[in-house]
C-alpha positions as CSV (number, residue, x, y, z in Angstrom):
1,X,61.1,44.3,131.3
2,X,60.8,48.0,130.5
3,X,57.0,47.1,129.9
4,X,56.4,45.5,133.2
5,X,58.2,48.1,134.9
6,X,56.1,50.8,133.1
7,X,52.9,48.9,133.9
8,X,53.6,48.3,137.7
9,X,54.6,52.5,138.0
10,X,51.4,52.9,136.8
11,X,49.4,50.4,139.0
12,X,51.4,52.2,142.1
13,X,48.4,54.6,143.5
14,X,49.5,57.5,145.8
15,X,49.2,55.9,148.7
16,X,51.7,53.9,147.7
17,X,54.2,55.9,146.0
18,X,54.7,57.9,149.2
19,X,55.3,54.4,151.5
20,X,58.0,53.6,149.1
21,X,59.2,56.8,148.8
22,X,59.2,57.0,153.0
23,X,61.0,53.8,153.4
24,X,64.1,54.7,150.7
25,X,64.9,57.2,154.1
26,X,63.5,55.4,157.3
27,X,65.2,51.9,156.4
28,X,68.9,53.3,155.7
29,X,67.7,55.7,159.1
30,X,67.0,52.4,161.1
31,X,69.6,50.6,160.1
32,X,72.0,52.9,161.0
33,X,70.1,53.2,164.5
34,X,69.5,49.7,164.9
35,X,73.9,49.2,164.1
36,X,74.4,52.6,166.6
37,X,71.9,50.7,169.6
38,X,73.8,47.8,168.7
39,X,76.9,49.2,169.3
40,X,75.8,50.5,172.2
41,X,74.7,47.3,173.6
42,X,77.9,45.7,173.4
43,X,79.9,48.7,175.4
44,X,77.4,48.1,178.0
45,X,77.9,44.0,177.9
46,X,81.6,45.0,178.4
47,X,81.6,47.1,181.0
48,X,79.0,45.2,182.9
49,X,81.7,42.4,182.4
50,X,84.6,44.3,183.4
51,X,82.4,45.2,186.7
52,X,81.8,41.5,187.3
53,X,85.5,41.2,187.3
54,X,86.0,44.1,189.8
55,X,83.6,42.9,192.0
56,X,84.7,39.0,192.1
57,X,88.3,39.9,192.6
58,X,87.4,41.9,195.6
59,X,86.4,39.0,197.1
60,X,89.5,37.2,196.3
61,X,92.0,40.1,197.8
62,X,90.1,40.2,201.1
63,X,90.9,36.1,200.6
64,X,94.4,37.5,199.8
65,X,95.0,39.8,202.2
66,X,93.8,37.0,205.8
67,X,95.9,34.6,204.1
68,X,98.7,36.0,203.7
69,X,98.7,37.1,207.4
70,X,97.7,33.8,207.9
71,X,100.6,32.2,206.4
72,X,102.9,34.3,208.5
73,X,101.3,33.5,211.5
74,X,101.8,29.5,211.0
75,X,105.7,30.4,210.0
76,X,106.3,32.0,212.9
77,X,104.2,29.8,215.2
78,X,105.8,26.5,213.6
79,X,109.3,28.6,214.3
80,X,108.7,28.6,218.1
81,X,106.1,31.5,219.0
82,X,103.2,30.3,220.5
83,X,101.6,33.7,220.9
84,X,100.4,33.4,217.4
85,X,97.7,30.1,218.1
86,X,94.6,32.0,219.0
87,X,95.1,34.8,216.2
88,X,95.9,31.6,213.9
89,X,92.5,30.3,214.7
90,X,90.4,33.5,214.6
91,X,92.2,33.7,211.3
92,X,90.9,30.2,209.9
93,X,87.6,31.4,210.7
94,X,87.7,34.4,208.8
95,X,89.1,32.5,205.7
96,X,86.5,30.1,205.7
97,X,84.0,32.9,205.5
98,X,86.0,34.5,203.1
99,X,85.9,31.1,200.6
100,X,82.0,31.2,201.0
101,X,82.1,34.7,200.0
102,X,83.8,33.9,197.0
103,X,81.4,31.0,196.5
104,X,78.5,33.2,196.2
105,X,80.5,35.4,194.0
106,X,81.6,31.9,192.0
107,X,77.9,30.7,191.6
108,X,76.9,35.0,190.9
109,X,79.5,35.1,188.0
110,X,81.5,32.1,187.6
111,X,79.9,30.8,184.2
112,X,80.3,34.2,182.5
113,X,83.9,34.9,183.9
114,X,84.6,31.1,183.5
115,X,86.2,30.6,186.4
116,X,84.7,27.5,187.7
117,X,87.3,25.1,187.5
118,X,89.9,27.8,188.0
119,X,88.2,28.4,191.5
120,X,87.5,24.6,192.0
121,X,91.3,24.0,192.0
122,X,92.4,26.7,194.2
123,X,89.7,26.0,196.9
124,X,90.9,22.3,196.7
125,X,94.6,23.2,197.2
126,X,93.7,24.7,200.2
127,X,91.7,22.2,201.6
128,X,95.0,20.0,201.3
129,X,96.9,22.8,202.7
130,X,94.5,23.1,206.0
131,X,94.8,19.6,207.0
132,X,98.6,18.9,206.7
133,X,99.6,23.4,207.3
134,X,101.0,22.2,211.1
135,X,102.9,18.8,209.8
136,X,105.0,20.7,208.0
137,X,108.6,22.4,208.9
138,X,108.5,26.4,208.9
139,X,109.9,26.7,205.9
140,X,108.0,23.7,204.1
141,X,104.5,25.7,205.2
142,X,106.4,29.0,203.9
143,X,106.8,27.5,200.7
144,X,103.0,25.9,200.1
145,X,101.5,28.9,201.2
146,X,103.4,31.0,198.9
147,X,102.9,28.9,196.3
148,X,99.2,28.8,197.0
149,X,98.7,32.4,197.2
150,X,100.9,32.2,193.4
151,X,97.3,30.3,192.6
152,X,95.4,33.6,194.2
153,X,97.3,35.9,192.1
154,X,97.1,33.8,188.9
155,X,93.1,33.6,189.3
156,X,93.2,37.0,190.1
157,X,95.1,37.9,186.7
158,X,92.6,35.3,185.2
159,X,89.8,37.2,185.8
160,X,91.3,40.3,184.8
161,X,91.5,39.0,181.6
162,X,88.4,37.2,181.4
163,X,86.2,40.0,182.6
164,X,87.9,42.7,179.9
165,X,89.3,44.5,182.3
166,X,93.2,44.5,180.8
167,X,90.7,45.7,177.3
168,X,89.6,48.6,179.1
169,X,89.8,51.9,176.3
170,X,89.9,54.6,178.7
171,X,93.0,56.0,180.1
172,X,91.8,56.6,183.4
173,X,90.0,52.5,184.4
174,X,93.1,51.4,182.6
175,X,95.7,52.3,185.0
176,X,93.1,52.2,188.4
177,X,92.8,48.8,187.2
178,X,96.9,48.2,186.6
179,X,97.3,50.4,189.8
180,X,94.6,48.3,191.7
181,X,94.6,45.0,190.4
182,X,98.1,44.3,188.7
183,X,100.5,46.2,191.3
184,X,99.2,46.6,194.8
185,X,98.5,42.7,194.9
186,X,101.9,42.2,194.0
187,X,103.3,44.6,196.1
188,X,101.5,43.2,199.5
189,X,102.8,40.0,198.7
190,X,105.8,41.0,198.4
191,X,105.5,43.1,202.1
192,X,103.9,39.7,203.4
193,X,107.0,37.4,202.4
194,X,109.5,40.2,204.1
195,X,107.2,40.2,207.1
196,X,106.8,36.1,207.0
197,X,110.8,35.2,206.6
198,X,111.9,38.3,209.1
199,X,109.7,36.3,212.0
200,X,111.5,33.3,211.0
201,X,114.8,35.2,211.3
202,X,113.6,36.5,214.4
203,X,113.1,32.9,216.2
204,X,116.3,32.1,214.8
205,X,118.2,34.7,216.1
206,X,120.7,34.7,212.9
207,X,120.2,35.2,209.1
208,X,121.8,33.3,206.3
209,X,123.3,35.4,203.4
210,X,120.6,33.3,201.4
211,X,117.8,34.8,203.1
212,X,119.5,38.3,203.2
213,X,119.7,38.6,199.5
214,X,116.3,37.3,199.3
215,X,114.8,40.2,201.5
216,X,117.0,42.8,200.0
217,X,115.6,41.5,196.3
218,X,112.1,41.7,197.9
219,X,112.4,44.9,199.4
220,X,114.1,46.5,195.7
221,X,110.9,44.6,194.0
222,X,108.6,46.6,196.7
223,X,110.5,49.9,196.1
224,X,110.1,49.4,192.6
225,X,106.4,48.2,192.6
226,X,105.9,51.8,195.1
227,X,107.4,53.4,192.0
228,X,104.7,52.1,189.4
229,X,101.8,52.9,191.8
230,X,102.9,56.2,192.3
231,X,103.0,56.7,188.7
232,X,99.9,54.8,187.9
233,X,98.6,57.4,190.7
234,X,99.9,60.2,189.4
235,X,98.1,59.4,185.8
236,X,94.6,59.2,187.1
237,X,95.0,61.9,189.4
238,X,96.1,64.0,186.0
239,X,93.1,62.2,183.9
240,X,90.2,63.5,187.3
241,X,91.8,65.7,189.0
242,X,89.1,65.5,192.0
243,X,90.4,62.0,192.5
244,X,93.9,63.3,193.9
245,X,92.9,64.0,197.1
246,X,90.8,60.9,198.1
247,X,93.9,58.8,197.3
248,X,97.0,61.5,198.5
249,X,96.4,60.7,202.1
250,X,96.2,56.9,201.9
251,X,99.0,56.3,199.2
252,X,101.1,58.4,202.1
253,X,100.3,56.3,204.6
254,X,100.7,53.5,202.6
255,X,104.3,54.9,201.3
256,X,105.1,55.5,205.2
257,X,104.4,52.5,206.7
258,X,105.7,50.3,203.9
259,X,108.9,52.6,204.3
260,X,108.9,52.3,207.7
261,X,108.7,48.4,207.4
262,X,111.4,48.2,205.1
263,X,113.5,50.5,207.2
264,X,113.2,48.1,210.0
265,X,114.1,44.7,208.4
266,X,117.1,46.5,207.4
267,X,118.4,48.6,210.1
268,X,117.2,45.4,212.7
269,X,117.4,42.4,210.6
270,X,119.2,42.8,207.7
271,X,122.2,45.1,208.8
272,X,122.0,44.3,212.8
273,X,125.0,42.5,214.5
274,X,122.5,41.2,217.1
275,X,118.9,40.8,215.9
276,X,116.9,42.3,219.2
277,X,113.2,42.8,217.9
278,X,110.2,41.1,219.4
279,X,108.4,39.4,216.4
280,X,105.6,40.4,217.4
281,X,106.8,43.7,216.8
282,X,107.7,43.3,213.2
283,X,105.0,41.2,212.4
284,X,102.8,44.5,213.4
285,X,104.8,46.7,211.7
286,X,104.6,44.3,208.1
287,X,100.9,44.0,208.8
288,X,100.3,47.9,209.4
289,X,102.3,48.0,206.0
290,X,100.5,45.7,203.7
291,X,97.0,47.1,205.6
292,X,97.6,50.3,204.9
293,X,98.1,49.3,200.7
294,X,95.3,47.4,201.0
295,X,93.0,50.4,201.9
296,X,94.4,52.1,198.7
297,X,93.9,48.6,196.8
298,X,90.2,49.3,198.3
299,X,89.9,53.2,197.4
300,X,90.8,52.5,194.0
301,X,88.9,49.7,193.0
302,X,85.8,51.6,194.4
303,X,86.3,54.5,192.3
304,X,86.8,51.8,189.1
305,X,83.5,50.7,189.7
306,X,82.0,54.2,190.3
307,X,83.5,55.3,187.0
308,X,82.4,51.8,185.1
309,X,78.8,52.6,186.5
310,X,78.8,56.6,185.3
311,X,80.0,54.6,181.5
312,X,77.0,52.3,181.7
313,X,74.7,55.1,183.1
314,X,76.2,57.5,180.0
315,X,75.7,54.3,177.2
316,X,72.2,54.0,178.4
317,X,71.3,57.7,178.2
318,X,72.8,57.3,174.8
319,X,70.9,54.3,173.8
320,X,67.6,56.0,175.3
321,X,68.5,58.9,173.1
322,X,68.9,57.1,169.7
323,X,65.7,54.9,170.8
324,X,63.8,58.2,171.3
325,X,64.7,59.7,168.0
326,X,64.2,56.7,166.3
327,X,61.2,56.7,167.7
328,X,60.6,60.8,167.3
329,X,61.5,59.7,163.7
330,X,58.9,57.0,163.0
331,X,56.2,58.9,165.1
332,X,56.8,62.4,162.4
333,X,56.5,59.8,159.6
334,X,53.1,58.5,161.2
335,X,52.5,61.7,161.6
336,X,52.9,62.9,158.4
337,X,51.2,59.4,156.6
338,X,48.4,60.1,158.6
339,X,47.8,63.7,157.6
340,X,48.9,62.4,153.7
341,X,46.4,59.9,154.1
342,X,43.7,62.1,155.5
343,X,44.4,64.8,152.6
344,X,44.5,62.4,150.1
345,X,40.6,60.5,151.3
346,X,39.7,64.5,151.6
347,X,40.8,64.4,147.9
348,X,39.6,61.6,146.7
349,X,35.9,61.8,148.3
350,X,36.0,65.3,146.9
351,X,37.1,64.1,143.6
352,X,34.4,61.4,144.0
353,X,31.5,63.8,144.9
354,X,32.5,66.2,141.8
355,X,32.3,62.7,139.6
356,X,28.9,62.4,141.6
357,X,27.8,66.2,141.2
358,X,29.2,65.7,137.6
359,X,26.9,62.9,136.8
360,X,23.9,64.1,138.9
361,X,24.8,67.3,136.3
362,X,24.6,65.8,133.1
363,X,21.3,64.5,134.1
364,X,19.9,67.6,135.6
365,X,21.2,68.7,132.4
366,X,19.2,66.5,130.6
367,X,16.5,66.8,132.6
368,X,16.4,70.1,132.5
369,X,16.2,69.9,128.6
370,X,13.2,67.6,128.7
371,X,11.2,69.6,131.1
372,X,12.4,73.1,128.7
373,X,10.8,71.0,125.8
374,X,7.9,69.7,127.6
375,X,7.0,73.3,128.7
376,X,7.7,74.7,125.2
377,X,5.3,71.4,124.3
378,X,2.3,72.8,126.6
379,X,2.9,76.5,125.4
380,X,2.7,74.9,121.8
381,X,-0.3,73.4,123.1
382,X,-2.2,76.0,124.6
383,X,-1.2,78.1,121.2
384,X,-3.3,75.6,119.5
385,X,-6.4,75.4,121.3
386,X,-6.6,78.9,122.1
387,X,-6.0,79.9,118.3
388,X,-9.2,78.2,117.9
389,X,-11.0,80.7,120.0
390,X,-9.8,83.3,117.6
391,X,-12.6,84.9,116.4
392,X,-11.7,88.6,116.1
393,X,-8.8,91.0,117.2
394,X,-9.7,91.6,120.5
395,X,-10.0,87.7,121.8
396,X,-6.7,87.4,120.2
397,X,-5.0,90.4,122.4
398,X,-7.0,88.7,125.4
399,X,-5.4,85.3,124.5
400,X,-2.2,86.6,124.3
401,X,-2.3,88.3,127.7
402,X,-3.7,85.0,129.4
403,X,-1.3,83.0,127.2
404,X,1.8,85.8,128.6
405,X,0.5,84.8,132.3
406,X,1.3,81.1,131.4
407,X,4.2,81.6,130.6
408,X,4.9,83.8,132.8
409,X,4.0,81.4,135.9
410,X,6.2,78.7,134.3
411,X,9.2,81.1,134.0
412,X,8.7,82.5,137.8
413,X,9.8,79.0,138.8
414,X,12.7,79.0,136.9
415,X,13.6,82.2,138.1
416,X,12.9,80.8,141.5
417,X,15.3,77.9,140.8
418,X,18.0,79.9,139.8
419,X,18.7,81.8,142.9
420,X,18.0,78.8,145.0
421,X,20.7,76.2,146.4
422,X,18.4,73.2,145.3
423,X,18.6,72.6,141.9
424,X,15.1,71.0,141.3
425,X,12.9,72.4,144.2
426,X,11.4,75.5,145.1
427,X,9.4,76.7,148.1
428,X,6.2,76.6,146.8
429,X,4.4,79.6,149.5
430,X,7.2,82.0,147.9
431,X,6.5,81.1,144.4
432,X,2.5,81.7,145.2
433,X,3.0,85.2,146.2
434,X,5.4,86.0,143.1
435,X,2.7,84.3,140.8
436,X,-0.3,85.9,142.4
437,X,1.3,89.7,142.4
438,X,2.4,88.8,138.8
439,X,-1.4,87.7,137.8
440,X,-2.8,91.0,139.4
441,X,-0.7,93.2,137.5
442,X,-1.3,91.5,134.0
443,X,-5.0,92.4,134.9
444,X,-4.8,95.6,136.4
445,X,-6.9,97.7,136.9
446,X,-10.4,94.9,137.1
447,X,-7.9,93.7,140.0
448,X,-7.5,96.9,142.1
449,X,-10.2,96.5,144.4
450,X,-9.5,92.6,145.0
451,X,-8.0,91.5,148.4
452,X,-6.0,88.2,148.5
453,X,-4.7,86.3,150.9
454,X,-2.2,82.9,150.8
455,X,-2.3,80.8,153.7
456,X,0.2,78.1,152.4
457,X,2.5,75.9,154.7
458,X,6.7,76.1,153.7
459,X,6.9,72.9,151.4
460,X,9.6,72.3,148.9
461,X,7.9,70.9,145.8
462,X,10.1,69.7,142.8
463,X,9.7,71.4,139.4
464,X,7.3,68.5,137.8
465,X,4.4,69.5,140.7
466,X,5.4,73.1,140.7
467,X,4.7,73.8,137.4
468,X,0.8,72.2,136.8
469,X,0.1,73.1,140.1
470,X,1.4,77.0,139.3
471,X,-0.5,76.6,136.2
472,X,-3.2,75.1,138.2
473,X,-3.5,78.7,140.2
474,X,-3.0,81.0,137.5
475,X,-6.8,79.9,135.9
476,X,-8.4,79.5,139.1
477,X,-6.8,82.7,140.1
478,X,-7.5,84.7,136.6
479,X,-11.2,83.4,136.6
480,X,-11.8,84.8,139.8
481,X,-10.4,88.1,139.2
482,X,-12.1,88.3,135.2
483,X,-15.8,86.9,136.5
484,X,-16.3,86.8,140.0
485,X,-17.1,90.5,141.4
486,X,-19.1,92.2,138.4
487,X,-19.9,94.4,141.5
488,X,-16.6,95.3,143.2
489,X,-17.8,94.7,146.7
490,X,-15.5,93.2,149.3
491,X,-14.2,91.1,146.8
492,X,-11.5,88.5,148.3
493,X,-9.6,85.6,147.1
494,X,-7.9,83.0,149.5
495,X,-5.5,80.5,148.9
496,X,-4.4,77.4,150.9
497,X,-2.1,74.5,150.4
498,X,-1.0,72.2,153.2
499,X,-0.1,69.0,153.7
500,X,0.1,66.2,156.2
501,X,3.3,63.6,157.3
502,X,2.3,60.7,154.8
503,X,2.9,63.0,151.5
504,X,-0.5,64.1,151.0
505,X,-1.4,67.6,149.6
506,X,-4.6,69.6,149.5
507,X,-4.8,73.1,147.7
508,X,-7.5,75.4,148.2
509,X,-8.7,77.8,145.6
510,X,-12.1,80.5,146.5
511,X,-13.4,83.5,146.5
512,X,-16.7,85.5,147.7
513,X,-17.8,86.2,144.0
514,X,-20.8,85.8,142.3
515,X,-20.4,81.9,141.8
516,X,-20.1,79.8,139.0
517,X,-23.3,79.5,136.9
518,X,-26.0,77.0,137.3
519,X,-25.4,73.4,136.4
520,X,-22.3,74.2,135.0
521,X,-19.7,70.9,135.0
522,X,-16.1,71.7,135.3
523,X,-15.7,68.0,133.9
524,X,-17.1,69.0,130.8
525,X,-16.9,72.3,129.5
526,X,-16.2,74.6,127.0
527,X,-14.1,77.0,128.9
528,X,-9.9,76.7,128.2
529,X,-9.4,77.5,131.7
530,X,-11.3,74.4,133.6
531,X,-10.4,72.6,130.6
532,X,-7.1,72.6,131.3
533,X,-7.4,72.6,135.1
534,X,-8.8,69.4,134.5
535,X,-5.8,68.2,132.4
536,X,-3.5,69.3,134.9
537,X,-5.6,67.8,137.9
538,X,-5.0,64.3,135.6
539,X,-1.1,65.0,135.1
540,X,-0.7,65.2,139.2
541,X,-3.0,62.1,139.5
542,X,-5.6,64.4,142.2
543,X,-9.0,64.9,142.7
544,X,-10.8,67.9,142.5
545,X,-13.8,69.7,144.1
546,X,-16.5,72.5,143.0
547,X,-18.1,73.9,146.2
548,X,-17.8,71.2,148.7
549,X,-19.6,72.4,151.2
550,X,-22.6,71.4,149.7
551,X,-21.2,68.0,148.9
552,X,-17.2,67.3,149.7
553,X,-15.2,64.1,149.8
554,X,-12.7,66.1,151.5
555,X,-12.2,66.5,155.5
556,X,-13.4,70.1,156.5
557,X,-10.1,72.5,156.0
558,X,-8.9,74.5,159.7
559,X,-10.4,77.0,161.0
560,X,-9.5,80.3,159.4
561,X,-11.8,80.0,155.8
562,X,-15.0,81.7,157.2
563,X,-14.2,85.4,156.9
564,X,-16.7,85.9,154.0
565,X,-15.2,83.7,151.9
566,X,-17.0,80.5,151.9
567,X,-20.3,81.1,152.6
568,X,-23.2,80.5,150.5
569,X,-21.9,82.2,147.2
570,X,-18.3,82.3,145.8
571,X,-16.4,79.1,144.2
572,X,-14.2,76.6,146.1
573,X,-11.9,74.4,144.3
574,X,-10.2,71.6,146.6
575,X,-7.6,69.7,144.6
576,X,-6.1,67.1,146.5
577,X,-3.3,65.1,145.3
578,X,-0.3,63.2,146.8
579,X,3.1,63.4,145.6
580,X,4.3,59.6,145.7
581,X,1.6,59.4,142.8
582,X,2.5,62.8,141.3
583,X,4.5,62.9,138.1
């Protein structure tokens, strides 16, 4: 095991290491980000939820609200006052709007509050209600519609529960929605039964003590139900303070008229020897009352929903935030792999092109060592023929000066490579001027009065060419200057090399001298010079040519060779050769 895990840290290249590295901190990262979005998500589910629930009992207390004027309306008409019929029926309509309201709402929310069945039921028991509401004694209708609006207030705690709103963490949502939902509701219906039995009293002209303690226990439950409002009130005004004056004014109305109301079933119902109030009257006074709760029940539940919204709006700024560093987070890592990545190719080609330069090198290297012994091989060489020529001490100090200039045109080249980017090439018209001003000093003073001139294109030639063809110029060169002018007179040397697009060279050697001598053949000859010319021509695979302008192979050169340098006498070597067959 400790093997394998040896050999698979070893396979891991850099590349590599740092991904794995990077992931031991962006996975624990994301997963905490990914569980903290998650999170999120789910406070947002449940406030949407609990804003469902707001919304869809809305809809049920404006139900709530018609019908429970609606139920006091039948009790009073069934009890003898006709001056309720045409409300009655303006009052149907509205309901029936009302239940298609809370259809919509049903078919908007009903399968995520599931409250189908609840809702089915309730809209059933009042369809049974509507058909037998005027068959019915006073108090039997009393009875069936409080019990039906019992149904309203059970669905209504239903979805309170269903729709997380009795869940709700925050001090402030949690008593608007036990101010809003829990006690107003209960409060109103308490308002509406005083205001329906007092308007049966009222026909009646007479109250039982039954229906006296009843009112007196529904007015304590309203006193006490003000009590917890007004405390639930006094909590969120404490928890947002701007809150305290939207609902100041309408929980004082509210307090006042329900006061008011209360006041009056007392002081003319409850406590009077002869019960002298119109019902109409009353029935005003109760509606004014549970009205004016009902506009805090609506004040309240607005600003619920305003403050669930601001908690969605606030976990989706958060979520945004956590996606945004996450993805801050990821882009830096990108970032960072990308520029790790980009370093590390940078590195690695560099690292690549020093194995290449490191190779290319050791062959240079080697090259260079071959070419070092071939040229100590020629010098070797020359050594040998020319110590043949020895004949007394003289010719052996003049071979050792043209011997010097051998070397000497062989060692300009590497001088020339040395200070030169290129390790195997050289600019060849540089190297002719350094070789020529070399040649004339070795043979100063004969070479005083001699003009030259180099008329040679810029071509890089690699050291194999550069070195015959140096050695190719220093004999053509040194003849000119040892045999050519015996006289002195205007005595000039030119020298041309150019070449054309398809690798082709051509190198011009003359002077005005006195000419080589009759029916000598540079082919065959005694002299070392042309003898190894000749050799050298053969090691660059050229041609050459002796005076072609009395028979040439070659094209005529430009224009630019006629200022008394070819003309009748003087030499002319053209040595053509091409570098594809150069070696």
């Amino acid at each position: 095991m400790k093997r394998f895990s040896i050999a698979f840290i070893n396979r891991i290249k850099q590349p590599q290491w740092f991904s794995l590295i990077s992931l031991l901190f962006i996975l624990p990262f994301a997963a905490v980000m990914y569980y903290e979005i998650s999170a999120v998500n789910e406070r947002i589910d449940f406030v949407k939820k609990e804003r469902m629930g707001v919304e869809y009992i809305q809809s049920i207390v404006r139900f709530l609200q018609d019908f429970q004027q609606h139920r006091g309306m039948v009790y009073a008409y069934l009890s003898g006052d006709t001056s309720f019929a045409d409300r009655i029926k303006r009052k149907h309509i509205q309901l029936e709007d009302e239940i298609r309201a809370i259809d919509a709402m049903e078919e908007k929310y009903g399968k995520t509050l599931k409250t189908t069945k609840r809702w089915n039921e309730v809209r059933e028991k009042w369809r049974r209600l509507e058909d037998k509401s005027f068959s019915l004694s006073p108090q039997e209708s009393f009875d069936d519609h409080t019990a039906f609006i019992d149904d309203i207030l059970s669905l209504i705690l239903y979805i309170r529960d269903t729709s997380n709103l009795i869940l709700d963490p925050f001090f402030d949502s949690y008593y608007m929605m036990d101010t809003g939902i829990n006690r107003i509701p209960l409060l109103t219906e308490n308002l509406g039964r005083i205001r329906g039995m007092g308007v049966g009293v009222i026909m009646k002209d007479e109250i039982t003590e039954d229906e006296k303690i009843r009112l007196k226990i529904l007015s304590h439950t309203s006193k006490s139900e003000i009590g917890m409002i007004e405390h639930g009130l006094q909590i969120i005004s404490g928890e947002n303070p701007g809150l305290k004056l939207k609902y100041e004014n309408l929980f004082h109305d509210a307090i006042s008229s329900t006061n008011n109301f209360l006041s009056m079933m007392n002081n003319r119902i409850i406590n009077a020897k002869i019960i002298n109030l119109p019902s109409e009257d009353y029935f005003a006074a109760g509606t004014i009352a549970t009205d004016a709760n009902f506009k805090l029940y609506d004040a309240i539940t607005l600003s619920l929903d305003s403050s669930l919204q601001l908690r969605i709006d606030r976990s989706y700024r958060i979520k945004y935030s956590i996606m945004a560093s996450l993805l801050f987070v990821f882009a830096v890592f990108l970032s960072i792999f990308n520029r790790f990545k980009h370093t590390l190719k940078r590195q690695i080609e560099a690292e690549e092109q020093l194995k290449v330069s490191l190779r290319e090198n050791e062959v240079l290297l080697k090259e260079l060592h071959h070419r070092v012994k071939n040229n100590l091989q020629v010098i070797s060489s020359l050594f040998n023929i020319q110590s043949g020529y020895i004949k007394d001490k003289d010719t052996a100090i003049r071979i050792c000066e043209e011997s010097k200039n051998r070397i000497r045109s062989m060692a300009i080249i590497h001088e020339k490579l040395s200070k030169t980017k290129e390790i195997s090439k050289i600019n060849f018209s540089e190297y002719l001027n350094d070789l020529t001003a070399n040649i004339f000093r070795s043979y100063s003073p004969i070479s005083s009065g001699i003009r030259i001139k180099i008329n040679a294109d810029d071509i890089l030639l690699n050291i194999d060419i550069a070195i015959p063809l140096g050695l190719i110029v220093n004999e053509l060169v040194s003849n000119s200057i040892k045999y050519a002018f015996p006289d002195k007179k205007e005595s000039k040397i030119l020298i041309e090399l150019h070449s054309d697009k398809e690798g082709s060279f051509l190198l011009l050697v003359c002077d005005n001298g006195i000419g080589l001598p009759d029916g000598l053949d540079i082919r065959n000859t005694k002299s070392l010079g042309l003898q190894l010319v000749n050799t050298l021509v053969g090691q660059l695979k050229g041609t050459i040519d002796v005076n072609p302008g009395r028979k040439s192979s070659f094209p005529p050169l430009r224009a630019g060779l006629s200022n008394g340098v070819n003309k009748k006498t003087g030499t002319e070597f053209r040595i053509g050769f091409d570098v594809g067959e150069a070696k």
